[in-house]
Backbone bond lengths (Angstrom), bond angles and torsions (degrees), N, CA, C in turn:
res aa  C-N    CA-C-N  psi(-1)  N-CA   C-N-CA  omega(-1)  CA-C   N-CA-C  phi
1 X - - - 1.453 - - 1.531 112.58 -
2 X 1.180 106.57 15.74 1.807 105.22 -172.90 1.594 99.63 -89.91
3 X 0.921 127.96 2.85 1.667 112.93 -163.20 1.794 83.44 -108.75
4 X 1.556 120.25 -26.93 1.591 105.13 -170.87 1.794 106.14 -71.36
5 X 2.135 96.66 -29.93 1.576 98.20 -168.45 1.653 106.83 -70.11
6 X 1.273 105.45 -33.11 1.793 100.20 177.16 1.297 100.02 -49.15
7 X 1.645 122.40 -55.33 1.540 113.25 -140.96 1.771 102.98 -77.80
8 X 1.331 110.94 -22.01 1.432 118.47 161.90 1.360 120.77 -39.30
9 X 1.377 102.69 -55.30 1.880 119.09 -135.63 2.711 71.29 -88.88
10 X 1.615 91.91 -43.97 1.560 88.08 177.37 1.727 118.74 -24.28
11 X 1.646 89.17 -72.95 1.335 103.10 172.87 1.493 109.05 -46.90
12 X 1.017 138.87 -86.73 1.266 132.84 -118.09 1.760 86.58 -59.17
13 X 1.844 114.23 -54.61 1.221 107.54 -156.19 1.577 108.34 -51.90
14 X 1.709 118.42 -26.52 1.239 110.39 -170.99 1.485 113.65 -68.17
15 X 1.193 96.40 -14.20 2.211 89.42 -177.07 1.566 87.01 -106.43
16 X 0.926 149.21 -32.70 1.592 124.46 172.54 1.582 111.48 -62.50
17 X 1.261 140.46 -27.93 1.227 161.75 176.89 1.694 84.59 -55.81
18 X 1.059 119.86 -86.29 1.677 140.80 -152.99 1.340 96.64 -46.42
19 X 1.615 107.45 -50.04 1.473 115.56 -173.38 1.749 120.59 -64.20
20 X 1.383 91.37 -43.55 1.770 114.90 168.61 1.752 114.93 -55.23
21 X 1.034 118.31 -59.82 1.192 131.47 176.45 1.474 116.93 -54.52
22 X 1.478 107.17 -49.92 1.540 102.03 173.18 1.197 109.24 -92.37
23 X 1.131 167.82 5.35 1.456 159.42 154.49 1.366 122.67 -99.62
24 X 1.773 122.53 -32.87 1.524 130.29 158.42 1.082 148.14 -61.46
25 X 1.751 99.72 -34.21 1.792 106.33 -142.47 1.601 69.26 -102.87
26 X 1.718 126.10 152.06 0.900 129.01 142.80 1.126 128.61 -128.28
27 X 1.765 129.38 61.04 1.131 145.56 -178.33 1.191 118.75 -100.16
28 X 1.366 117.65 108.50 1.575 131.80 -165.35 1.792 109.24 -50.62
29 X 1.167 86.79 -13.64 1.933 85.97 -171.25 1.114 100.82 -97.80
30 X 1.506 134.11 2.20 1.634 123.19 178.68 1.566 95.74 -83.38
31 X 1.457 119.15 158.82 1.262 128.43 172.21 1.529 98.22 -118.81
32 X 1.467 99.90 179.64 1.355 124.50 166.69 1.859 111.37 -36.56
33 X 1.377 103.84 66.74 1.738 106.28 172.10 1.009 114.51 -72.71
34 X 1.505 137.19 135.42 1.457 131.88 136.45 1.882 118.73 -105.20
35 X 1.330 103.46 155.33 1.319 83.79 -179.64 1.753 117.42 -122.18
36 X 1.021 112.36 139.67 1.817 108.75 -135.04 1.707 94.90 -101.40
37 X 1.364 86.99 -34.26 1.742 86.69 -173.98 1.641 122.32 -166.59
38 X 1.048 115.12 131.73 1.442 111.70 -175.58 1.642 121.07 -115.92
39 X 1.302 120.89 99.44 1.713 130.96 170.20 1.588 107.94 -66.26
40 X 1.115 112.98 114.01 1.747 143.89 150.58 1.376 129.68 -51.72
41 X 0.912 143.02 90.59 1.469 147.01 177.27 1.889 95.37 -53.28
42 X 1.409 114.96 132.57 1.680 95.65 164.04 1.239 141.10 -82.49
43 X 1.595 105.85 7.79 1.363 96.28 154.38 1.435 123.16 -104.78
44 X 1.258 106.53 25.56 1.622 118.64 174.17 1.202 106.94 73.13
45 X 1.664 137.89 2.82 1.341 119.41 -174.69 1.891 119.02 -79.43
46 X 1.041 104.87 -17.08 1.822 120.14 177.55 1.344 112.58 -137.16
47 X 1.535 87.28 128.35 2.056 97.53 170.11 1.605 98.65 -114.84
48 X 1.230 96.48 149.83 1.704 107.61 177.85 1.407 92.71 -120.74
49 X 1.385 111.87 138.50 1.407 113.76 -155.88 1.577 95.54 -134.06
50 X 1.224 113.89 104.83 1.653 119.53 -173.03 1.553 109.62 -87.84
51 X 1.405 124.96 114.57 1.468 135.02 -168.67 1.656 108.24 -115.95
52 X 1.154 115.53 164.78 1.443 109.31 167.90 1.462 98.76 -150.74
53 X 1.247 118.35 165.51 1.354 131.10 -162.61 1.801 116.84 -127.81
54 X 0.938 126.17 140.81 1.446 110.39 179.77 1.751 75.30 -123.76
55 X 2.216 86.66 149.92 1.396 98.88 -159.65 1.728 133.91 146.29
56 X 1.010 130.34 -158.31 1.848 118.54 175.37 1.698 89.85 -128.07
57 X 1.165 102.49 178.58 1.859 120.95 170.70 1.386 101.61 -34.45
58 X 1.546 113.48 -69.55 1.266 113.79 -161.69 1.595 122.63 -63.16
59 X 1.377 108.43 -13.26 1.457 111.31 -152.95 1.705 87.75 -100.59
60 X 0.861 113.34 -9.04 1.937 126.17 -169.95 1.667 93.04 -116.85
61 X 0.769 157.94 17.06 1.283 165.07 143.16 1.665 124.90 -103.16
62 X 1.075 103.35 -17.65 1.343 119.23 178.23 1.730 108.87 -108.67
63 X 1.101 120.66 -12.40 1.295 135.35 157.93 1.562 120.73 -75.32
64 X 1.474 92.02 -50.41 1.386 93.70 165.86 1.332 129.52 -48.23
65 X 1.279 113.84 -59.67 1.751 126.07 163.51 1.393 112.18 -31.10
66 X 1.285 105.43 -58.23 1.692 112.07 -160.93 1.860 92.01 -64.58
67 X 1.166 105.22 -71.57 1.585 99.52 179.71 1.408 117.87 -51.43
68 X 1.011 118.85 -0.97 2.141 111.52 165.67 1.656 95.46 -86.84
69 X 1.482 96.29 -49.73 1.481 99.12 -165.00 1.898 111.69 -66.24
70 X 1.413 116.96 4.83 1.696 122.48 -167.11 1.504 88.43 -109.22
71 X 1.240 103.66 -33.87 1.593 115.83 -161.12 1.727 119.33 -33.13
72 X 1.543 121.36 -52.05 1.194 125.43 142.20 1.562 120.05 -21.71
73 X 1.336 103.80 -104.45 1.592 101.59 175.73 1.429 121.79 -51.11
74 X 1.352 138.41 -4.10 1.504 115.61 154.83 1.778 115.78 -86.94
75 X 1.568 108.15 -6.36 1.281 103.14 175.55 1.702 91.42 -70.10
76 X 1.752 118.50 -74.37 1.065 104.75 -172.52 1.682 133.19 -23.62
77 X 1.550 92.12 -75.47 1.890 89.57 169.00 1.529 109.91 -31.31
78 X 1.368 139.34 -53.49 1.377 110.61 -166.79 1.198 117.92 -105.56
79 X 1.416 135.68 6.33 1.293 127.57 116.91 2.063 109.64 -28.89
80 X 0.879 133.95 -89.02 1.146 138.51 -174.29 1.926 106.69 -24.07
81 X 1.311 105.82 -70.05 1.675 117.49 -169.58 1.723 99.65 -58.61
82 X 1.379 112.04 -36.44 1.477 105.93 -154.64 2.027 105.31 -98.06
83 X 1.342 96.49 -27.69 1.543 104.53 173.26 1.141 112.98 63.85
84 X 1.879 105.33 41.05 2.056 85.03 175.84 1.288 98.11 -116.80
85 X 1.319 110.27 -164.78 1.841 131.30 -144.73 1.711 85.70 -57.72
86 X 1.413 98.22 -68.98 1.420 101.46 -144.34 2.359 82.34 -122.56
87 X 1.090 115.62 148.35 1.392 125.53 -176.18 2.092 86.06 -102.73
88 X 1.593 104.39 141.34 1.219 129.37 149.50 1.361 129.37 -43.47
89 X 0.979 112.70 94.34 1.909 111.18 170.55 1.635 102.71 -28.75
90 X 0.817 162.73 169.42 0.971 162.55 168.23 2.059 107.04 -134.04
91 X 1.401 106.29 135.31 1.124 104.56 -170.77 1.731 119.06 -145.43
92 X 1.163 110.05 106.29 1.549 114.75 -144.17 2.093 114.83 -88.70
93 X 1.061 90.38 126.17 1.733 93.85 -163.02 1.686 115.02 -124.46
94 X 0.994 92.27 118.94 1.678 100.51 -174.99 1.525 107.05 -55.42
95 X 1.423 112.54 113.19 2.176 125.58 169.21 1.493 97.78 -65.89
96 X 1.204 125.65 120.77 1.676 115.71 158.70 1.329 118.13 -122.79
97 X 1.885 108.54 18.67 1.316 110.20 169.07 1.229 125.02 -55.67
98 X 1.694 109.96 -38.80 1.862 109.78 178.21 1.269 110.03 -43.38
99 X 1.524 114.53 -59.93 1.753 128.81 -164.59 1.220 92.58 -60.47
100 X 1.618 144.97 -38.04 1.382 127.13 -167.74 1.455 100.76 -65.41
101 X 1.876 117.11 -68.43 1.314 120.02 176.47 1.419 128.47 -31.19
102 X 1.798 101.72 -36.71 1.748 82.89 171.75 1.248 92.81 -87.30
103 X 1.450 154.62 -14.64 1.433 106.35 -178.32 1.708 116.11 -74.28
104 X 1.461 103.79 -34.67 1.024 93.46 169.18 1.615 152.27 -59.36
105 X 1.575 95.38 -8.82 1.351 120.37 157.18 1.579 120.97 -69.15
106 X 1.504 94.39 -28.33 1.687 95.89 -171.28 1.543 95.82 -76.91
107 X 0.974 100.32 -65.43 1.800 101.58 170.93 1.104 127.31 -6.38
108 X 1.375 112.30 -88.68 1.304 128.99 144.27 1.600 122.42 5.85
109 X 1.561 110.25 -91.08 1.069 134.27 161.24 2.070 112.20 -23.36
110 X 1.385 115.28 -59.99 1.103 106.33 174.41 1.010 131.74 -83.66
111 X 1.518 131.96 -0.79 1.335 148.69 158.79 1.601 99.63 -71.25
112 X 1.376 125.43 -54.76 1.561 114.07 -179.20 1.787 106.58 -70.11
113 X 1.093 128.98 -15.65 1.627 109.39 170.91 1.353 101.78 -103.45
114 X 1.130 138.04 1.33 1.552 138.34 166.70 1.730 107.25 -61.64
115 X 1.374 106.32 -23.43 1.549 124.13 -142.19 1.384 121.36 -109.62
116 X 1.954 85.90 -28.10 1.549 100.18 170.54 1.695 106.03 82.97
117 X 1.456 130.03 33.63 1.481 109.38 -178.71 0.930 87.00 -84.87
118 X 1.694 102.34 155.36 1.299 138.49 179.68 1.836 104.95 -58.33
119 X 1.078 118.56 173.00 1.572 134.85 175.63 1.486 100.75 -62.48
120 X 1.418 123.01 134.96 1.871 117.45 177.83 1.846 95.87 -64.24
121 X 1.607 135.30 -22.83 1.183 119.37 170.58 1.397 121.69 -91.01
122 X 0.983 144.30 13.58 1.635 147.04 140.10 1.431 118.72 -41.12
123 X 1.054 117.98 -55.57 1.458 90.51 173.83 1.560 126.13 -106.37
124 X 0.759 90.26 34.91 1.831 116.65 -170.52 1.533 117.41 72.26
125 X 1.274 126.32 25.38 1.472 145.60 167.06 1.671 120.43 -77.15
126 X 0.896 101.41 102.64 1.622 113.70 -173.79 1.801 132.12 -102.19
């Protein structure tokens, strides 16, 4: 049953994280964070905490900082909210799946007008 309690203890920190981040941290250099996903060590001693940023290089690099530099006090806070033995190192990692998906959307996208498909309502396909 240890792989259901990681994926638990995953969750919870990831929505206390979300909640923490947007209502706590007030460091002018964080941007628009979300946090997409969080990996569990099973003995609970490290969380890797997958974030993504909307933004340029700098504005996602400067986020980064701020969240190493919060990193302390959001372990504390969720030690506090979550009340277990020992709190997760917490360890913060840039998500760049979104940016892949849209490119790969863009892609996409210019291969179908390269191509000429018809309108999705032409043939009565909706």
């Amino acid at each position: 049953m240890q792989g259901k309690r990681t994926a638990r203890v995953a969750h919870l920190i990831q929505k206390e994280l979300s909640q923490l981040i947007l209502t706590r941290i007030k460091d002018p250099r964080l941007g628009f964070v979300t946090v997409t996903h969080v990996d569990i060590t099973p003995d609970l001693k490290y969380a890797t905490v997958f974030y993504s940023v909307m933004g340029n290089d700098k504005i996602k690099e400067d986020s980064q900082l701020a969240l190493s530099k919060a990193s302390g006090f959001l372990q504390h806070e969720i030690g506090d909210i979550l009340k277990l033995r020992y709190t997760p190192k917490l360890l913060f990692k840039f998500d760049d799946s979104l940016d892949q998906g849209f490119a790969i959307d863009r892609v996409l996208k210019e291969i179908k007008d390269k191509e000429g498909h018809p309108a999705s309502g032409e043939f009565g396909v909706e």
